[in-house]
N, C-alpha and C positions, 0 to 999 in steps of 0.2 A: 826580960822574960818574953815578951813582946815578939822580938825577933826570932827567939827563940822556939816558940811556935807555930812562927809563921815557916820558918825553916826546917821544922822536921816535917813537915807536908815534902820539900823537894828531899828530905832522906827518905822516906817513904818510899815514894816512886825510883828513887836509885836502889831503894832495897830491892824492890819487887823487880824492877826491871833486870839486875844483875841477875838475880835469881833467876828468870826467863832466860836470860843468857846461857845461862850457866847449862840449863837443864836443853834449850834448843841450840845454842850455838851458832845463833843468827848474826851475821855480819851487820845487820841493821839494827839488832838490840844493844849491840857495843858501841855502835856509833852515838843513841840513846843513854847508855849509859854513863859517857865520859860526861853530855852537857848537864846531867843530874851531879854528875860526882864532883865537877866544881862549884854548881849551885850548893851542893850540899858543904862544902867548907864554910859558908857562913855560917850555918847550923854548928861545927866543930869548934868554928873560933867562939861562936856564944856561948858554949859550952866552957871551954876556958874561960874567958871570961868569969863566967858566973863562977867557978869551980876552984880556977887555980888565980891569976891575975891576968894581967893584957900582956899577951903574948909579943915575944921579940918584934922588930920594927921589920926585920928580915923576915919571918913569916907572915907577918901581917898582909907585905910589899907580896910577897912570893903567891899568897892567897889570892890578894886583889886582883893580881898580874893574871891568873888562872881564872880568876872569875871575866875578868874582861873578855877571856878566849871563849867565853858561853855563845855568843852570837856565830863566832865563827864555826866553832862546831856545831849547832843548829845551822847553818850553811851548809857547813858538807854532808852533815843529814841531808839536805834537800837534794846534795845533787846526786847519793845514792837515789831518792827517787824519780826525777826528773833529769833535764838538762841543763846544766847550769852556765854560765858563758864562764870560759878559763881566767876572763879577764876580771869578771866579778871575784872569783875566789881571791884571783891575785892580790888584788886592790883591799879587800877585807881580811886576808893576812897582812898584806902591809901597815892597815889604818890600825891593826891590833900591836905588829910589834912597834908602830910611832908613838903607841898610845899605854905600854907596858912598861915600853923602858924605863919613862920620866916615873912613873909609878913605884919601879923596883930602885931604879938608880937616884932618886929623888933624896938628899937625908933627910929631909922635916915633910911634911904635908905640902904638896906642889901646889905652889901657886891656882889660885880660882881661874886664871889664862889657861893654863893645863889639863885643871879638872874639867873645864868644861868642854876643854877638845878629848880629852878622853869619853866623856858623857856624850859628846853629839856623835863622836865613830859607833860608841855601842849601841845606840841608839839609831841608825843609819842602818849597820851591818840587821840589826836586830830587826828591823822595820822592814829591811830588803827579806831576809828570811822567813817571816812569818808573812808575807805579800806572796809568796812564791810557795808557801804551803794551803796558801786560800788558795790558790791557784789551781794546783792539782788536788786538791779538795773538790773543786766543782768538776774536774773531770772523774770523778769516784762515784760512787753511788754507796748505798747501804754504811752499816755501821762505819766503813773504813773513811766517807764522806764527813760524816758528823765528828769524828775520831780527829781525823786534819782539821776541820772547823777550828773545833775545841786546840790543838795545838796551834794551829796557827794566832789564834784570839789571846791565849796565854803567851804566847813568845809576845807580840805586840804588846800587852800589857805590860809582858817585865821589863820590855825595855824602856814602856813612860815610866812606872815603875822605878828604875835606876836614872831615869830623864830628872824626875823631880825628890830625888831622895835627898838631896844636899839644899832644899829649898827653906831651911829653917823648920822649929816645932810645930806651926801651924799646917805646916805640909805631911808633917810625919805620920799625922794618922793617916791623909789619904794615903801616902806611899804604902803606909803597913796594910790598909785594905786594899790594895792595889796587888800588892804582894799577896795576900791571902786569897785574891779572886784569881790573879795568876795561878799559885798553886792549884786550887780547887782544880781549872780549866784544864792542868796539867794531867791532874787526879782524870779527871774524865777523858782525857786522850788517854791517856798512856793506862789506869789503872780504872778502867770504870768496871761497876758491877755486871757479872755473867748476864741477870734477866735484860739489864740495861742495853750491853749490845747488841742482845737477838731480840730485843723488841725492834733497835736502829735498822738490824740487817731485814726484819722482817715486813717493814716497811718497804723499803726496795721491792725485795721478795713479792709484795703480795701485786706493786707494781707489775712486776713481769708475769705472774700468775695471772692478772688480768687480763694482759696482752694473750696468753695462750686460752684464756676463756674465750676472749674474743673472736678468736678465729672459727669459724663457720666449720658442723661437723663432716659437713663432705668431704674438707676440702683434704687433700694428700697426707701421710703422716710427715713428708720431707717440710710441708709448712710451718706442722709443728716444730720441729728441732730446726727450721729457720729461725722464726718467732724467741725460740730458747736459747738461740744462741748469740740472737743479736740481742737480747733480756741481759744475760753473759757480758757481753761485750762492754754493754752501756754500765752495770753496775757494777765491773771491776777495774771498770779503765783499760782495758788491757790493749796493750797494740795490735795482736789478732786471739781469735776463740776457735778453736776446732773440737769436734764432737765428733767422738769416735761409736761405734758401734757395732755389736756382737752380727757377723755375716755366718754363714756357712762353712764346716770344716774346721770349726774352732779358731777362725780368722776375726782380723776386725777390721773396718772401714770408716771413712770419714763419710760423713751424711752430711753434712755443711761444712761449714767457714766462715768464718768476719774477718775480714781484715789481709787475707791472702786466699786466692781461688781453692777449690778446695780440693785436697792432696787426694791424688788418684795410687799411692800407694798402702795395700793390702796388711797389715801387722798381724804375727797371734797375739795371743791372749796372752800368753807370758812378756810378752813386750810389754804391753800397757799395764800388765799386773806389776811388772818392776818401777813403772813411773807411777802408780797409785801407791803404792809400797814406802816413797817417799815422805820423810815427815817435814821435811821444809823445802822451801822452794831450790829448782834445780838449777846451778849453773850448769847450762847444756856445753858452755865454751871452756869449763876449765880444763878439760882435758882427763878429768879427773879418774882411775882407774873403778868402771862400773854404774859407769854414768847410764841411764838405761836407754839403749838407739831411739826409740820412739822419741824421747826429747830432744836427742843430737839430731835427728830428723826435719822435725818439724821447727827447731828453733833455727835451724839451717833454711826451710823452706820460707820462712816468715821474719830471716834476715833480726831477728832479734838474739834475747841470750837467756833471760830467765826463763824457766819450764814451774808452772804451778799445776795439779790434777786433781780432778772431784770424782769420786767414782760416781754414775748413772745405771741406779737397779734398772735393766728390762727384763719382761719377758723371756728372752730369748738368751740371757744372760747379762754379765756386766760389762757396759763398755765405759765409758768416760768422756771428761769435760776436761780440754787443755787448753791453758792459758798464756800465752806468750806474749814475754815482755821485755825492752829494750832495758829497764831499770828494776832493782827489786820493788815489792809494795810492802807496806805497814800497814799495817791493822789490818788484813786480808782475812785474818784468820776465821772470822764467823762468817764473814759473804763466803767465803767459798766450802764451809760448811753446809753453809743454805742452798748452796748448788747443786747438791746432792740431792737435798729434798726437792726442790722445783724439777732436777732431771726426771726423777722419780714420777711426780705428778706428769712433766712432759709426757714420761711413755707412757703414764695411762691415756691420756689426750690422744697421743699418736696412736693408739692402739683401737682408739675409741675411733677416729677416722680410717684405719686400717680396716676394724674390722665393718663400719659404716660401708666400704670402699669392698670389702667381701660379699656383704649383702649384698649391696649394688651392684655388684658382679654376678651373684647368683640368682638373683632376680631379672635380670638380665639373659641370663646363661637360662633361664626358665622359661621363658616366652620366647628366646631360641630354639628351646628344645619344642615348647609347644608350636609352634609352627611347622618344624622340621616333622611333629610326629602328626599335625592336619595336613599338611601336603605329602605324608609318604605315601606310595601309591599300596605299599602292607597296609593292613587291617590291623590296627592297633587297641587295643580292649583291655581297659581294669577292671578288674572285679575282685572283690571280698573273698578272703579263703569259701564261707558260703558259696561263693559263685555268681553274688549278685552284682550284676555290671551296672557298674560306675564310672567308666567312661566310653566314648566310642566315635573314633574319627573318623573323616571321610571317606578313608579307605576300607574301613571297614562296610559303610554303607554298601560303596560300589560292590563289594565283595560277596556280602549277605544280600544285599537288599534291602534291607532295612534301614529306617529314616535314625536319628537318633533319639527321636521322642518317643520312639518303638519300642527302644531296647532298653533307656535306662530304669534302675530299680526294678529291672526284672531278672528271672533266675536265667543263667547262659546257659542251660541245658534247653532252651529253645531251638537253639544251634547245634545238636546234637542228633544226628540218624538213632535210630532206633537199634540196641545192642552199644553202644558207644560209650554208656551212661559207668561203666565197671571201669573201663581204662581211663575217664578222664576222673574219677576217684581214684583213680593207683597216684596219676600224675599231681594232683593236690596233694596227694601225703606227703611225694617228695617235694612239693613246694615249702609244704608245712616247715620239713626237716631241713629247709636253708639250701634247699638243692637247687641246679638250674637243668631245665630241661632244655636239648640244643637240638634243632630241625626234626622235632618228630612227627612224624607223618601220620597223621588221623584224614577221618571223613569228616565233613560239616555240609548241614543243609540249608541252604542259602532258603528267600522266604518264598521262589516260586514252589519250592520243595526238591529243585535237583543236586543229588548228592554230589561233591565234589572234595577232590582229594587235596588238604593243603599241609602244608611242613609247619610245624608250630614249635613255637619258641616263648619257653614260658621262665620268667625272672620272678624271686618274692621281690616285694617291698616293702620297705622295715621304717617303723619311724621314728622320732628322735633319739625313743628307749633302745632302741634294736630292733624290737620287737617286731616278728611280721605281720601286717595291718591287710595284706593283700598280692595280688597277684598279677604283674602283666604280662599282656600277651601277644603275640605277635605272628599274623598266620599271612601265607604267601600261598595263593592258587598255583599249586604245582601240575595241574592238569594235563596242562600243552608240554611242559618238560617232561612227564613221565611218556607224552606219547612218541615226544621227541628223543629218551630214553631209549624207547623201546624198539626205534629206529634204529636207530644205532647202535644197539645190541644187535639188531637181527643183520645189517650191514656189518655187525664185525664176526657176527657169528659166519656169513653166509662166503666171509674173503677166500681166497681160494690160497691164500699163504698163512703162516703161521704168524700172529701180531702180537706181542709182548709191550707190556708197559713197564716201564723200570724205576723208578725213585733212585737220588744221587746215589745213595748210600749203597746200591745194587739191587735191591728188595724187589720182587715182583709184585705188581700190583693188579697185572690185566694180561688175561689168554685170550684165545677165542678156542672157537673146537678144532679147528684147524694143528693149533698147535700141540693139542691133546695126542689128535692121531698121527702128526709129522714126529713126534720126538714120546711118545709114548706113556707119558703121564698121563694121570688124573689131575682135574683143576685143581682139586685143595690140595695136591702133593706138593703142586709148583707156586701156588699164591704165598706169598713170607718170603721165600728159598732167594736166594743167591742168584741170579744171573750167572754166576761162575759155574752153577752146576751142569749149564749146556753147552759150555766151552769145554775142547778137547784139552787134557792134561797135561799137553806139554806146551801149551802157551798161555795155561791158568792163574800162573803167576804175576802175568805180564798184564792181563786184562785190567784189572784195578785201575792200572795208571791212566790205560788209554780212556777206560771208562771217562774217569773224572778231565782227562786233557778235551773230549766232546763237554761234557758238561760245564766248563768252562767257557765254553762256545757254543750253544749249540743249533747249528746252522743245519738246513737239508740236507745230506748227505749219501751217496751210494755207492757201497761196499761191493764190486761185483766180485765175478765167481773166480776172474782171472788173477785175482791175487791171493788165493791160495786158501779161500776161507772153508772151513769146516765144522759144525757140531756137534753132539755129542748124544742121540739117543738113551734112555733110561737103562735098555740091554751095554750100553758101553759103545754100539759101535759109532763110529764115525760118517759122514756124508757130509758132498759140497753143497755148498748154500752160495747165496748171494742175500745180502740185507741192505734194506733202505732204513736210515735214520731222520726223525723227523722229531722236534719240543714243544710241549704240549705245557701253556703254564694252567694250572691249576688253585686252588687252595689251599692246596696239600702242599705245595712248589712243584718246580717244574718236574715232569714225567714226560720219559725220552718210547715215543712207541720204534717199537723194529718191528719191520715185514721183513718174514724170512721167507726166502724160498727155496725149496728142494728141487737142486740141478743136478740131481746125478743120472736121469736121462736124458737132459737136453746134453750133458757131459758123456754120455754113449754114444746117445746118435751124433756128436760133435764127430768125438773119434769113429765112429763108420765112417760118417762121410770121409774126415781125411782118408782114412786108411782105403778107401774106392777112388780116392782122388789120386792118390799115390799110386794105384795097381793100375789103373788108366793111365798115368804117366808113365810107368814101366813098359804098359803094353804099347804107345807111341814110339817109345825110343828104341822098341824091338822092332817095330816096321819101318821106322826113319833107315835103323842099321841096315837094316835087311834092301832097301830102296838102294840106302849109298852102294851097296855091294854089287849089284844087279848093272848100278851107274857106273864102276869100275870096269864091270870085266864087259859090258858093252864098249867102252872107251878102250880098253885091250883091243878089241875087235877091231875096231876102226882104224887104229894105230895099224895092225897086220895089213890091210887090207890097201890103206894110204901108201905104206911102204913098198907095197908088190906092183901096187899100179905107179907110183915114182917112177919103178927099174923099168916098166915096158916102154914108159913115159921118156925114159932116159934114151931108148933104143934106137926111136921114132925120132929124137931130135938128132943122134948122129948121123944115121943113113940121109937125115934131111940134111944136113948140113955136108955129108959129102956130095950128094947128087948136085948140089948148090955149085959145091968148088969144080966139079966138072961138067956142069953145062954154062959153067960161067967162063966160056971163049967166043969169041967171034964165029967162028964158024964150027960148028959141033959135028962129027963124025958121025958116018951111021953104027958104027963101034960104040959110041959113046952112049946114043941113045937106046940104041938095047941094053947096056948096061944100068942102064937108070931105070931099065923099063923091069930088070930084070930087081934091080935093087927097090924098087917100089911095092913090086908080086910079092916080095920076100916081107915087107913091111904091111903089107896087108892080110900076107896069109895064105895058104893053099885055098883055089873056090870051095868053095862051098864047107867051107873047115866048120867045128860047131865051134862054138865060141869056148874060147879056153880061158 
């Protein structure tokens, strides 16, 4: 009855453990519950025994033989959770089937030479397995630590246990309590009470909760979920920790790492929702169809296989705690329960430095601001809806004159001209009503008493309720610009061309008078209007484009008259222009001014003068003609006259050339020379002839 006892302790825990199987389907509960279901056939054969008689010698052998195999499957338990050397497994299957066979194959009771090489293998295997589960014991933390303790402590026992069982009646009671503290040990690994393991796990737990009290509130929230992850790391053994977290856009990110740098790749929610969704740990590597990417990811990134996940309430939504691991874990199940609650505590810590880290940025951002508004060279003024000023920087001194110890907790209608005291009541109503008022231009009188004119800009301010508590203000001496305004009004008024301001979109923004009387509108006809409306209709269509191709660029530019330009008067009609274009950036953006100018007399007198240049050319080529003509028929003349004196010419060289051939003899006759004398008379002419 004895044994009997002592052995439904190991039915027990094979009840409960198949059961866990049954309902999780955890490859590591089966592995659990083969080395209970051969422990437990002692339980079965004592049952027989007491029930029916002692069972065949073939089941007795076939039991024992099964029971001896207790150590080695407790072995290959260990090496689903560690590493185990191939050569150990080898050698403890073999020292089981050396130590089986004589057992089953034996016909009487084997010799004590045999029993005790079967007793020292199970005792050897059995010693090695529970060495190698204290082992990775100490690398665990929380419940799943004290859980291996306790199995490893039990496996050691049962195998002195079965060391000393064949040692005589003197021994048998140690063995049976040996057996019963084994079981117990077994009970508390494998089957301990719920409060029992979250008291185990919250131990760890309160460990790492210290480490994140510990951490100083300044410091970053990322030190937080350092600190929580390497908390993580330590208490579940695990080969790496990644901690995900809710970003932007319903995305999620890693905020650390242990154990692999930390994954700079982006997940949604529904990623990490499918790996939280898990009810037991994920092989990332079976290939398995729906395996969820975030664990094939990151079990890829961290070179491991198991995916374990905790979801982490923030803020900002839920992100998660993943656990990556080369081998599965046992007994995991309440530490990584507990991880959820420490994530939990984490964000508030993180939160609590976060928003530490806001303060300190807006306190920060505050004595920024206050310097920025002591050194602006505006007049910067708070005061109470009342109107009584509460505060007043140094630009407002310069401004008013006034010291600060002048103005404050007094009423700002001290700063008010006389008549002014109605509109800076209109202006508080609309402060009242959450309004803002933008550059309005009032008088103020500074403390010599001269009024001066400044643009004021008035903001409420609301305080933590909403509520508005008060009023600032913000006034700039516009003096010199109105007078430089009014410059430049009378400079554009006084231009002798018509000056237009345009906005992209074409909108007129700015005439002067000039353009009033060149194109015939009133200002407020053409201020809003189109620019298109002073472009002539048949290239109205066209304008848009070119508008916007200047606006795109808009460089100095001049339009002259010689390329065909023209606008369009109010009456309809037409006239040449010429325009300069020039960009003016503003507040508003840029605004394109054009000077136009009216060329349609400098385009008359153009054409006089050619059309004078041309009649003066005509009247040249009628005197040139008239010249060449006059050169012709004197050149006739001459011809005639060359020709007549030739023939005389001609006359004068024959009668010379006969007189030649007859005085050219030796001795010349007085016949001859009267002939010559008479041929010479004749070549010279009757005396006294008039000249023919």
């Amino acid at each position: 009855m004895a044994v009997l006892a002592v052995t439904a302790l190991y039915v027990m825990i094979f009840v409960w453990v198949s059961w866990s199987y049954l309902r999780r389907r955890d490859p590591l509960l089966r592995n659990v519950m083969w080395i209970f279901a051969v422990m437990a056939l002692l339980f079965v054969l004592g049952v027989v025994r007491v029930l029916v008689e002692e069972p065949p010698r073939a089941v007795a052998a076939a039991a024992s033989a099964l029971l001896l195999a207790q150590p080695l499957l407790t072995l290959r338990l260990v090496s689903r959770l560690r590493s185990v050397p191939r050569r150990l497994q080898a050698a403890a299957l073999t020292g089981w089937a050396l130590s089986a066979v004589p057992v089953v194959a034996w016909p009487q009771p084997p010799p004590p030479p045999v029993i005790w090489l079967t007793v020292i293998v199970f005792f050897s295997v059995e010693l090695v397995a529970a060495w190698l589960l204290g082992v990775e014991a100490r690398r665990r933390g929380g419940a799943a630590r004290v859980r291996l303790g306790f199995a490893s402590a039990g496996t050691a026992l049962f195998g002195v246990t079965l060391l000393i069982a064949g040692g005589g009646v003197a021994v048998a009671v140690w063995s049976r309590s040996m057996a019963v503290i084994s079981g117990l040990l077994y009970v508390l690994a494998f089957v301990p009470p719920r409060r029992l393991r979250q008291n185990w796990s919250r131990e760890a737990a309160n460990t790492v909760l210290r480490q994140l009290l510990a951490i100083s509130a300044d410091e970053p929230a990322t030190r937080t979920w350092q600190s929580y992850c390497r908390g993580a790391w330590e208490m579940f053994g695990a080969d790496a920790v990644v901690v995900l977290l809710p970003a932007a856009a319903d995305t999620v990110h890693a905020v650390t790492s242990c154990g692999l740098p930390v994954p700079e790749h982006e997940y949604h929610q529904r990623d990490v929702d499918e790996v939280l969704a898990a009810t037991a740990t994920i092989d990332a590597l079976a290939a398995a169809a729906g395996t969820p990417r975030v664990a094939v990811t990151l079990a890829q990134a961290g070179k491991t296989r198991f995916v374990t996940a905790a979801p982490v309430p923030t803020a900002e939504g839920r992100g998660a705690v993943v656990l990556l691991s080369r081998y599965r874990r046992l007994f995991a199940d309440d530490d990584v329960a507990l991880l959820t609650e420490l994530g939990e505590q984490a964000a508030t810590l993180a939160q609590r430095a976060t928003i530490l880290a806001q303060r300190a940025t807006a306190l920060a951002e505050q004595r920024r601001l206050a310097v920025i508004v002591e050194s602006s060279h505006d007049a910067i003024i708070g005061k109470t809806l009342d109107g009584v000023i509460t505060s007043w920087n140094s630009g407002a001194e310069r401004l008013y004159g006034y010291g600060r110890d002048e103005v404050l907790d007094r009423p700002s209608a001290m700063l008010f001209p006389p008549g002014q005291e109605q509109t800076e009541a209109q202006l508080m109503e609309c402060i009242a009503r959450g309004e803002r008022i933008e550059q309005y231009e009032v008088l103020r009188r500074r403390k010599d008493g001269t009024v001066i004119t400044v643009a004021l800009t008035l903001s409420p301010i609301t305080g933590p309720d909403g509520q508005i508590t008060g009023v600032a203000a913000i006034s700039r001496d516009i003096s010199e610009r109105q007078r430089a305004e009014a410059m430049f009004r009378g400079l554009l008024e006084a231009a002798p061309d018509a000056i237009i301001g345009v906005t992209r979109d074409g909108a007129i923004t700015l005439i002067n008078a000039q353009t009033e009387r060149m194109f015939g509108y009133q200002r407020d006809e053409l201020i809003g209007q189109s620019i298109e409306v002073l472009v002539p209709e048949r290239v109205r269509a066209h304008h848009p484009q070119q508008r916007d191709s200047y606006f795109a660029d808009p460089q100095p530019r001049q339009l002259a008259a010689g390329q065909d330009l023209a606008a369009v008067r109010k009456d309809g009609s037409e006239f040449p222009v010429e325009i300069s274009l020039s960009a003016l950036e503003t507040d508003q953006g840029v605004i394109v001014s054009a000077a136009i100018r009216d060329v349609t007399e400098r385009l008359h007198a153009q054409s006089e003068r050619e059309r004078l240049i041309a009649q003066a050319e005509r009247d040249a080529g009628e005197r040139r003609l008239q010249h060449a003509r006059r050169l012709e028929s004197l050149g006739q003349l001459a011809g005639g006259v060359a020709h007549d004196f030739n023939n005389i010419l001609a006359v004068i060289a024959n009668y010379s050339e006969l007189l030649l051939e007859n005085l050219d003899t030796p001795t010349v006759s007085a016949e001859d020379l009267a002939g010559a004398r008479n041929d010479i008379g004749q070549i010279a002419g009757p005396p006294n002839a008039p000249p023919g």
